[in-house]
C-alpha positions in Angstrom: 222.5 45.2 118.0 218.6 44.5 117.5 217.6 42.2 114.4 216.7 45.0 111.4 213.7 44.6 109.3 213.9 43.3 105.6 211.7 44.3 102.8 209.0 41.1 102.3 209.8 40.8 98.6 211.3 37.4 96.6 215.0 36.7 97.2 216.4 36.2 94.3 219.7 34.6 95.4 218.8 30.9 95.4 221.1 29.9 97.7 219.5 32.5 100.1 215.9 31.8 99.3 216.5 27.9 100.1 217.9 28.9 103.5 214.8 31.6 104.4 212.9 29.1 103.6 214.2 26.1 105.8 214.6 28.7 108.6 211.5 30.5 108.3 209.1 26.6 107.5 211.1 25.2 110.7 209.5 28.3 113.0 206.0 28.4 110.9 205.8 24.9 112.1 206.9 25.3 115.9 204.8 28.2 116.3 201.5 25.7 115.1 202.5 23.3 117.5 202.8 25.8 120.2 199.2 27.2 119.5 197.8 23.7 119.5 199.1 23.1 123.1 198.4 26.1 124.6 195.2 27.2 123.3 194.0 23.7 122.7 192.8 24.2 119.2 193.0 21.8 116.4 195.7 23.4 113.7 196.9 22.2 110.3 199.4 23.5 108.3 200.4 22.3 105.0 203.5 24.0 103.1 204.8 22.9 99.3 208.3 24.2 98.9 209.6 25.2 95.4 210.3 21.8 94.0 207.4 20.8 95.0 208.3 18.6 98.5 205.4 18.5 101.2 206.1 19.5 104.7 202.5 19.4 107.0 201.8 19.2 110.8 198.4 18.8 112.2 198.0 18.3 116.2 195.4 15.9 116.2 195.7 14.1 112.2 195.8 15.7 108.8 193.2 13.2 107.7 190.4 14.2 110.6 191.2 18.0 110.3 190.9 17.8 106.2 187.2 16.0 106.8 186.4 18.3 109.3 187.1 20.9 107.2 185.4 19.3 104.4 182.3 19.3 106.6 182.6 22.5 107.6 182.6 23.9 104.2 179.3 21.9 102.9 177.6 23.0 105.9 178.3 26.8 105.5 177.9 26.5 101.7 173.9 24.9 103.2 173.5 27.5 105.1 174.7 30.0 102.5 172.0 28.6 100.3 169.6 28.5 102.5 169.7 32.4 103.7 169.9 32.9 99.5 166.8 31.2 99.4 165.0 32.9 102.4 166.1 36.4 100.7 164.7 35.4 97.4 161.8 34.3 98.6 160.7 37.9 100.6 161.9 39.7 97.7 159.7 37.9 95.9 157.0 38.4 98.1 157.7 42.2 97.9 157.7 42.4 94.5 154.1 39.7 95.0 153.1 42.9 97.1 154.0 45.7 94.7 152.3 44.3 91.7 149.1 44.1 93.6 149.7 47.8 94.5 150.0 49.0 91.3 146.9 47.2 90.0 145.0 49.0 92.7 146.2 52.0 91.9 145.2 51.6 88.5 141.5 50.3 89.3 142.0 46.8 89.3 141.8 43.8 91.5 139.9 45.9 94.2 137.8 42.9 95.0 140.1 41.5 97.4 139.8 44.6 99.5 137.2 45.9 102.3 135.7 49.3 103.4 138.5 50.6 104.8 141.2 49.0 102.3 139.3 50.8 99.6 138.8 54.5 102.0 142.9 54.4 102.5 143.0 53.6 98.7 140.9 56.4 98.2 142.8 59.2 100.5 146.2 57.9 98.4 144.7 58.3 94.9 143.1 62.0 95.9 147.0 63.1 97.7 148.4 61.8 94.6 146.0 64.0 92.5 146.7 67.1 94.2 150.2 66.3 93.8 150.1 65.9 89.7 147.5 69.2 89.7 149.9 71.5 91.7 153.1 70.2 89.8 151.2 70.9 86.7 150.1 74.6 87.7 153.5 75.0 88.7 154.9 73.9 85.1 152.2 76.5 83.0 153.3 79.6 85.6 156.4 78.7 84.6 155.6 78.6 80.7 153.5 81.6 81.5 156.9 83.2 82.7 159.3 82.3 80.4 156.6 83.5 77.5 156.3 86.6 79.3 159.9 87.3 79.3 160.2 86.6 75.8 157.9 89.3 74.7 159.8 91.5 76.9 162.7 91.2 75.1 161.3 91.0 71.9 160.1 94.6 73.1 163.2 96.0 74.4 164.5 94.7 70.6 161.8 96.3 69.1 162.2 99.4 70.9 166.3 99.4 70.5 165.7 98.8 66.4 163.5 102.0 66.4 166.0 104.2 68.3 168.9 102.9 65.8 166.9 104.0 63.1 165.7 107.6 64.4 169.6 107.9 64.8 171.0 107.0 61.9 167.4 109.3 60.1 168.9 112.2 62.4 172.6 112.0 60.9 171.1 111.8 56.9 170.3 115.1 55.4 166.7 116.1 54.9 165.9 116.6 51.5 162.8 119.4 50.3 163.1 119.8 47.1 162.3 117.3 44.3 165.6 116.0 42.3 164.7 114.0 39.2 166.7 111.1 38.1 166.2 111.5 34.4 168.4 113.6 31.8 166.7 115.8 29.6 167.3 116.5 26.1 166.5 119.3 24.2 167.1 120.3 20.1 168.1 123.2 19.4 168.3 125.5 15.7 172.4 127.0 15.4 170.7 130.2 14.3 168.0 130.7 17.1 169.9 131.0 20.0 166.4 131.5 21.8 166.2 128.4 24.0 164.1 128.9 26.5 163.5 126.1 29.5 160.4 126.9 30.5 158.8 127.0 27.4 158.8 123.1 27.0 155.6 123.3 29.5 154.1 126.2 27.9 151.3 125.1 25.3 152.3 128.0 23.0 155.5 127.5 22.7 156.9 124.7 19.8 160.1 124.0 18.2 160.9 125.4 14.8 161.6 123.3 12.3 164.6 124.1 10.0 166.3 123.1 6.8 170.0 123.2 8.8 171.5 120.5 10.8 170.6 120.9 14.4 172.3 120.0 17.6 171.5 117.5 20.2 172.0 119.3 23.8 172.6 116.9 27.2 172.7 117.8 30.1 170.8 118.1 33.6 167.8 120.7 34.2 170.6 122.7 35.9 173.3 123.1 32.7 169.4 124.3 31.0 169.6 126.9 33.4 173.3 127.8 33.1 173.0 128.0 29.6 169.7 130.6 29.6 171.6 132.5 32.2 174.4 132.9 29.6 172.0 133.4 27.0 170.4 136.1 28.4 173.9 137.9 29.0 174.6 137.3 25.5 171.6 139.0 24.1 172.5 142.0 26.3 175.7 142.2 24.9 175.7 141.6 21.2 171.6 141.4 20.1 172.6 140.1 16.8 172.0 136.7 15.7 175.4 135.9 14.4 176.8 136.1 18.0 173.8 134.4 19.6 174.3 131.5 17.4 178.0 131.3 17.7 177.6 131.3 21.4 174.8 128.3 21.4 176.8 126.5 19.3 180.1 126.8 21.9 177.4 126.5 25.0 176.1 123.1 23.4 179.9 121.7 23.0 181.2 122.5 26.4 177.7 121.3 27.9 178.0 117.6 25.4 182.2 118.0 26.4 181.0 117.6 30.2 178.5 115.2 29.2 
C-alpha cells in the first residue's frame, strides 16, 4: 500500500509531534545537503525545535552564508532607496511641470515661452473655451426644457381643475329664482283677519293700530302665502268677522307651533 496523505495541521500528541519532528528535521536536512551538491548552490538552514535546541547545516559555513546574506540585504535595501529616490524625484519634476502649466493657463509666467510656445498656448485656451461655451448652452437648453415641461403640466393641472369643476357645476341644481335667507315677521289685529302680503310694499297700505293685544306671526314668505290662500277661502265661506278672526287666530298658532 502507497503512503496516504495527512492533513498539515499541529499534532497534538506530544509524543507524536517529537517523532514528526526528528523524522521530518533529519530529511529537511538531507535534502539541503543534496541541493548543495548537486546544484552547487550555497544553502543554509537553520531550525529551533520546541524547547528551543538549534539544529543548522550550511554547505560552505553558517558564518560566510549569514554575512553574505547580510550584504545582500544592505545592498538591495540601496538599491531599494535609490529607485525610491529616482521616482520621487520625476514625480517631482512632474508635478515641477504641472505647476508651470497651470500658471500659463491662468496668464502667468508666459515669459519663459517663445512664438510658438505662446501660439500652442493660444490654440489650448480657445478649444478649451468652446468647450465651457457648448457645455454651457447645453446646460440652459436643458433648463429651458425642464421649465418648459413644467408649464406644461402646470397646464394639463390647470386644465384638469377646470373640468372637475364644470363637473361637479353640472351635477348641482341650477337655481332661477331668488330664495331669501331672512324670516319675516308680520303683526297682525285678532279681529281683522285681512292680512294681506303684498300690501307691505304697497305705499297705501299701513297697519291699524288697536287697543287689543295683537299677535306676533313667524314664519317664511311661503307660510304668508298659505295663510292668505286660507284666508281667502275663509272669507268665501263665512264673510263675518267673528269667523275670520277665529281662524287668524288658529292660522297664527299652528304657523308659531311649526315655528
Amino acid at each position: 500500500m502507497g503512503r496516504g496523505k495527512i492533513e498539515i495541521k499541529r499534532i497534538e500528541n506530544a509524543n507524536s509531534r517529537q517523532v514528526t519532528f526528528s523524522k521530518r528535521r533529519a530529511g529537511l536536512l538531507k535534502k539541503a545537503h543534496e541541493l548543495s551538491v548537486l546544484c552547487d548552490a550555497e544553502v543554509a538552514v537553520i531550525v529551533f525545535s520546541k524547547s528551543g535546541k538549534l539544529f543548522e547545516f550550511s554547505s560552505s559555513g553558517m558564518k560566510k552564508t549569514l554575512s553574505r546574506y547580510g550584504n545582500y540585504q544592505s545592498s538591495s535595501d540601496s538599491k531599494v532607496e535609490e529607485e525610491d529616490c529616482a521616482e520621487v524625484d520625476l514625480l517631482k519634476d512632474e508635478i515641477s511641470k504641472l505647476q508651470k502649466k497651470h500658471l500659463q493657463l491662468q496668464g502667468k509666467g508666459l515669459n519663459i515661452l517663445n512664438f510658438k510656445e505662446l501660439q500652442n498656448l493660444e490654440q489650448q485656451l480657445h478649444h478649451a473655451l468652446l468647450s465651457v461655451r457648448e457645455r454651457k448652452e447645453r446646460l440652459l437648453a436643458i433648463q429651458l426644457e425642464e421649465s418648459r415641461l413644467k408649464e406644461q403640466r402646470a397646464e394639463l393641472e390647470n386644465e384638469t381643475l377646470r373640468r372637475q369643476v364644470q363637473e361637479l357645476r353640472s351635477f348641482l341644481p341650477s337655481f332661477t329664482h331668488y330664495v331669501p335667507s331672512y324670516i319675516k315677521c308680520f303683526a297682525i289685529d285678532p279681529r281683522n283677519a285681512v292680512l294681506n302680503h303684498g300690501c307691505l310694499d304697497d305705499s297705501n297700505c299701513s297697519l291699524q293700530k288697536t287697543n287689543s293685544d295683537t299677535t306676533l306671526q313667524l314664519g317664511l314668505p311661503g307660510d304668508a302665502h298659505a295663510h292668505d290662500r286660507r284666508k281667502n277661502e275663509g272669507d268665501r265661506e263665512s264673510p263675518s268677522s267673528d269667523s275670520v278672526t277665529t281662524n287668524t287666530t288658529t292660522a297664527t298658532a299652528d304657523r308659531i307651533s311649526l315655528v
